[in-house]
TIMI-494121 format. One line per 5 residues: number of its first residue (from 1); their letters; for each residue x, y, z of N, C-alpha, C. Coordinates in steps of 0.05 Angstrom, whole numbers, always signed. Each point is the difference from the previous one (the first is absolute). Example, Ala and Ser with C-alpha at 12.3 -4.5 7.8 and 13.67 -1.06 7.14 Angstrom:
% residues 2
1> as> +264,-114,+156,-18,+24,+0,+18,+24,+0 ~ -7,+21,-14,+16,+24,+1,-15,+22,+14
END
This chain:
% residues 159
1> xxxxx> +152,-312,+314,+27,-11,-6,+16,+23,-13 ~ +32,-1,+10,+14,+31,-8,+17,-25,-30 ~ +2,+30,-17,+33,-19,-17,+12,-10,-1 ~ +12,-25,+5,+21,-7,+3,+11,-28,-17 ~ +19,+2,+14,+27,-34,-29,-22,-16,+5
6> xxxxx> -7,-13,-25,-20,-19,-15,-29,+2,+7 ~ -17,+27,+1,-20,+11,-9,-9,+2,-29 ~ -21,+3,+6,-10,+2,-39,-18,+32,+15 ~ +10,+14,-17,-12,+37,-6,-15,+5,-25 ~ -20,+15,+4,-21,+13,-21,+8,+16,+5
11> xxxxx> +8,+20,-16,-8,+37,-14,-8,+11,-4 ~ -16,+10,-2,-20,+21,-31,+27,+26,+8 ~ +0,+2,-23,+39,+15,-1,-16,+22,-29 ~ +16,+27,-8,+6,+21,-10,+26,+2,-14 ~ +12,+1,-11,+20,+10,-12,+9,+27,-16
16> xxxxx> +20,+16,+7,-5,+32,-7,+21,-10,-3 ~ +16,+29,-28,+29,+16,-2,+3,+14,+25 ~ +29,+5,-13,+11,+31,+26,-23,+17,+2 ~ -18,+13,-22,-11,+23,-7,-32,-2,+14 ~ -7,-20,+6,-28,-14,+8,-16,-3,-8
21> xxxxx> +6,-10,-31,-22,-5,-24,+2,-30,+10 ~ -33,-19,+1,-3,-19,+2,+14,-15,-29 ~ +16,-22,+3,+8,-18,-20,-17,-30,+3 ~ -7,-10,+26,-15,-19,-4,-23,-4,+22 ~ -26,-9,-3,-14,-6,+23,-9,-29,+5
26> xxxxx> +9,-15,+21,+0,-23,-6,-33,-8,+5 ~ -12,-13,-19,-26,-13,-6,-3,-21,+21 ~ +12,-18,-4,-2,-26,+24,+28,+4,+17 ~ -3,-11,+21,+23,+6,+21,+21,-14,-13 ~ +18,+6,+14,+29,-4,-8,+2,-24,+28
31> xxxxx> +1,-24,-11,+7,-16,+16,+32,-11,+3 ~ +21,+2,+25,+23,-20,+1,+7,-11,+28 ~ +21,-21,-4,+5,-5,+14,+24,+10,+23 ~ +0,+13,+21,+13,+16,+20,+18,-21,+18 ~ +30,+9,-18,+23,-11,+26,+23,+0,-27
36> xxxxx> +0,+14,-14,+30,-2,-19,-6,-26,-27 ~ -29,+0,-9,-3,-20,-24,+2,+14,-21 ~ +11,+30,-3,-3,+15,-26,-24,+11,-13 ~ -25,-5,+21,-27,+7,-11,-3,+25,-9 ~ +15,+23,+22,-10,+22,+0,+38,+18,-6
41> xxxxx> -7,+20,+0,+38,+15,-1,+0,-9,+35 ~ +26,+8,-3,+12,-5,+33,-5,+17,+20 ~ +3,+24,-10,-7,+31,+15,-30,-6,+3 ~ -14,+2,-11,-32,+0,+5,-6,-12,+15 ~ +12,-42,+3,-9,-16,+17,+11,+13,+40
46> xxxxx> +27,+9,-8,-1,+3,+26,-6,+22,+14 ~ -9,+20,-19,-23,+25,+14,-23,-19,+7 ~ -9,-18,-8,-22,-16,+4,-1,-17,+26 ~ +22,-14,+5,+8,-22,+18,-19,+19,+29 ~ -8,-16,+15,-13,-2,+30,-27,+14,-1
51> xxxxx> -7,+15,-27,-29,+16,-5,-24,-16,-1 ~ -22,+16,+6,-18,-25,+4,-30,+10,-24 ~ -13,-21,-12,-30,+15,-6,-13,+21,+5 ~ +1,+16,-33,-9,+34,+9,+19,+20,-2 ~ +25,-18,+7,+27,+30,+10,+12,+5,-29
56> xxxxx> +0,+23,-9,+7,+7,-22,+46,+8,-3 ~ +0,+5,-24,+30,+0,+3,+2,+9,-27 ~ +24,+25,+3,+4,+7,-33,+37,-3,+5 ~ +7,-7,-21,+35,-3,-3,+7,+13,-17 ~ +25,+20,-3,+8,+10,-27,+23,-23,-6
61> xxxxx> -6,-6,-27,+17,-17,-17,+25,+18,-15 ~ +19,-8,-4,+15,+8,-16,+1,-15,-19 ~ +24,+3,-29,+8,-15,-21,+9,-30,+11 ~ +21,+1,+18,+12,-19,+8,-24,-18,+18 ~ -23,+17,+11,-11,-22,+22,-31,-13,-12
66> xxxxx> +1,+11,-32,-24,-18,-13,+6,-7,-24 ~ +7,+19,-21,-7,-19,-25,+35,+10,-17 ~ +20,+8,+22,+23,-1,-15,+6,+26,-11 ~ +24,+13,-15,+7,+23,-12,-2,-7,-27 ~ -11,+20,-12,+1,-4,-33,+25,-4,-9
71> xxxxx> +0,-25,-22,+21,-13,-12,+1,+1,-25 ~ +16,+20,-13,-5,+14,-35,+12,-28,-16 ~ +13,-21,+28,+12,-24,-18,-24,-13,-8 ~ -28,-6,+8,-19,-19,-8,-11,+9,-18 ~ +7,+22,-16,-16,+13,-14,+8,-8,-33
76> xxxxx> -12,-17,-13,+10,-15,-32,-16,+12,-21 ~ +8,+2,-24,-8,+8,-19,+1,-21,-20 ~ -27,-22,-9,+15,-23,-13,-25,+8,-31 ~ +9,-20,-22,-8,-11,-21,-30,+4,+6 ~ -22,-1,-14,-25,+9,+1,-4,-34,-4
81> xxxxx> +15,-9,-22,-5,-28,-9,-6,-21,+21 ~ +12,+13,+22,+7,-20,+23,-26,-9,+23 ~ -19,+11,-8,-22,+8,+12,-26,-9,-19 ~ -22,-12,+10,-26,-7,-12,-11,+22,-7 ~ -11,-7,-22,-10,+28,-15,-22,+22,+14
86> xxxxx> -8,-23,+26,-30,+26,+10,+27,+6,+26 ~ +22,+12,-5,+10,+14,+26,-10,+34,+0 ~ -7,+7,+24,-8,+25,+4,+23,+6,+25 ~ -8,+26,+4,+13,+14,+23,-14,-11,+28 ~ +18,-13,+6,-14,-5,+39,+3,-31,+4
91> xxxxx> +2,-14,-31,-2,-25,+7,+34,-11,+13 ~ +3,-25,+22,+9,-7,+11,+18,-25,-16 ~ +31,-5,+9,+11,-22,-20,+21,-18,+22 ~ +3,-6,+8,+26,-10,+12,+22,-12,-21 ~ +22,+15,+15,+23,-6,-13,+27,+0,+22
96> xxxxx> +24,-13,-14,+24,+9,+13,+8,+20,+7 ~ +10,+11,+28,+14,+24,+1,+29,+5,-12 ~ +12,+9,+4,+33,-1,-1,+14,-12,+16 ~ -15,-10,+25,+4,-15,+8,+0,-36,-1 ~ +31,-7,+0,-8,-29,-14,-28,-19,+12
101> xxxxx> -10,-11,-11,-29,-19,+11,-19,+19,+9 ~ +7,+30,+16,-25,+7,+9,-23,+3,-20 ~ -27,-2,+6,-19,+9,-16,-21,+25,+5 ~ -9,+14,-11,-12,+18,+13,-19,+8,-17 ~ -20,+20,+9,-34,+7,-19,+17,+28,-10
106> xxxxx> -12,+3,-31,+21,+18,-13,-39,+9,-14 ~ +1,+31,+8,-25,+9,-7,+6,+24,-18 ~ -24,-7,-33,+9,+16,-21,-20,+26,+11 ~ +27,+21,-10,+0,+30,+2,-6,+11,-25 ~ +17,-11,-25,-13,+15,-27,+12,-11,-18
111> xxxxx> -18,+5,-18,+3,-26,-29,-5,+34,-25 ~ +34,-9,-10,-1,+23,-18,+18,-11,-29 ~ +6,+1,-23,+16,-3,-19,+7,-27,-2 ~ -10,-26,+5,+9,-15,+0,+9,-12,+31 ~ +3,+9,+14,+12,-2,+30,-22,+0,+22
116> xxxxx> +12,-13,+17,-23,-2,+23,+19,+10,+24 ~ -10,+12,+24,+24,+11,+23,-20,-18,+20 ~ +8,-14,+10,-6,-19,+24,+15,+16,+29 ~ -8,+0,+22,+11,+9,+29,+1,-25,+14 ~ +22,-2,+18,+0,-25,+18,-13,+7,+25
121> xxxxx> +6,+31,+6,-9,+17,+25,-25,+4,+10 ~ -11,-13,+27,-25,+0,+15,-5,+26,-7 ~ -33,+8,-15,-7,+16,-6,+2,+30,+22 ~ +2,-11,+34,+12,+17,+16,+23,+1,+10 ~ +16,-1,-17,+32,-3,+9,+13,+26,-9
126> xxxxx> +10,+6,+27,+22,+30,+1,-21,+18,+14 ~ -24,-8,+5,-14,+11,+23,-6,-8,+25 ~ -6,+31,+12,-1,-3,+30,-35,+5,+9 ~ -8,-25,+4,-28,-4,+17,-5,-1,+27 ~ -30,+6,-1,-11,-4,+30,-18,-18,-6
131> xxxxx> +1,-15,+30,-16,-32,-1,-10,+9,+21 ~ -37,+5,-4,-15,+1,+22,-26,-33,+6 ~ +0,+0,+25,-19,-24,+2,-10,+3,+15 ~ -24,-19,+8,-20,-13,+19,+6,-16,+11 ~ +5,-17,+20,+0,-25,+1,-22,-13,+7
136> xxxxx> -14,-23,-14,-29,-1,-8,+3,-38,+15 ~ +16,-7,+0,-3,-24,+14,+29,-17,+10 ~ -7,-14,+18,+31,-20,+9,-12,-21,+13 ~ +20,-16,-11,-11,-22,+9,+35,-26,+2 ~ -3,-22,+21,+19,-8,-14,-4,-25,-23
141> xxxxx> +35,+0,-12,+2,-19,-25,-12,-19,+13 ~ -7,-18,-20,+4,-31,-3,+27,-8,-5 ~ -3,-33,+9,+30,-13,-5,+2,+3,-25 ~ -15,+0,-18,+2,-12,-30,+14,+27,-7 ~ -23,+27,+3,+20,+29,-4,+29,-1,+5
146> xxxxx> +10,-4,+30,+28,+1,+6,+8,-13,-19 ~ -1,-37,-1,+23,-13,-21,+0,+14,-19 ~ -26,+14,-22,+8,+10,-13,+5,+28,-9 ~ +1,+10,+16,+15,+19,+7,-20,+27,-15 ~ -25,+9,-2,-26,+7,-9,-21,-5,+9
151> xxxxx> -24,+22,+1,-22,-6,+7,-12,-13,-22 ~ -24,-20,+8,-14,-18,-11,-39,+14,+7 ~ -16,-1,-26,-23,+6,+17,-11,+23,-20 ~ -23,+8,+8,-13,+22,-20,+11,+19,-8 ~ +17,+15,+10,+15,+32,-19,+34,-15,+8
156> xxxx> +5,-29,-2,+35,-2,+1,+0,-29,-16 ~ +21,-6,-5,+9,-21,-23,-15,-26,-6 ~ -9,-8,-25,-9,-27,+4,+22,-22,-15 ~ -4,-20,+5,+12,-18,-12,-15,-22,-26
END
């Protein structure tokens, strides 16, 4: 069976910088669902579309086509008070953006004088990657996957 609109795809996927230092190796496959459900970036899925088990595929990503351009606006400097006393560097908070209602994961960078500097920015944002893969299985959805719009099942969503 090749890729295609409402497939479910396995990976074992790589992730590099521009420079070709590994940034991630994926442990268990990267499971989603294939036809425009947001599983995967958009560029990747459709280097992917009609490939079959085995056939490998690398994409260069830009800022814009994975995790966004660095945004010096998400970047806050708040009250130390504001924060539980075991905060370290790395731990994760959600908060408002500047954007009215939006919410977003705001990850601390450094706790100095009283102050804490939180980032709103995907730890790879304003970089340009390469997305290499396997494709390690296909199969198609279930109805239940389509309605909801996700894979269901051992490495994809449970309920």
């Amino acid at each position: 069976m090749n890729i295609g609109h409402n497939t479910v795809v396995s990976l074992a996927y790589e992730l590099y910088d521009s420079d070709g230092n590994l940034i991630e190796k994926a442990q268990d496959p990267l499971v989603y669902l294939h036809g425009g459900y947001a599983g995967i970036f958009p560029l990747v899925e459709k280097a992917l579309d009609g490939k079959a088990v085995g056939e490998a595929c690398k994409v260069r990503l830009t800022p814009g086509d994975a995790f966004g351009e660095y945004d010096a606006e998400l970047v806050r400097i708040e009250e130390r008070d504001k924060f539980p006393a075991e905060v370290e560097v790395g731990m994760q908070f959600q908060g408002e953006s500047s954007k009215q209602g939006e919410t977003i994961v705001y990850t601390v960078t450094d706790i100095a004088d009283g102050k804490v500097v939180v980032d709103g920015n995907h730890p790879l944002a304003g970089q340009t990657l390469n997305f290499e893969c396997i494709i390690a299985e296909v199969r198609a959805a279930t109805r239940e996957e389509l309605s909801h719009g996700h894979v269901h099942g051992a490495h994809g969503h449970h309920h």
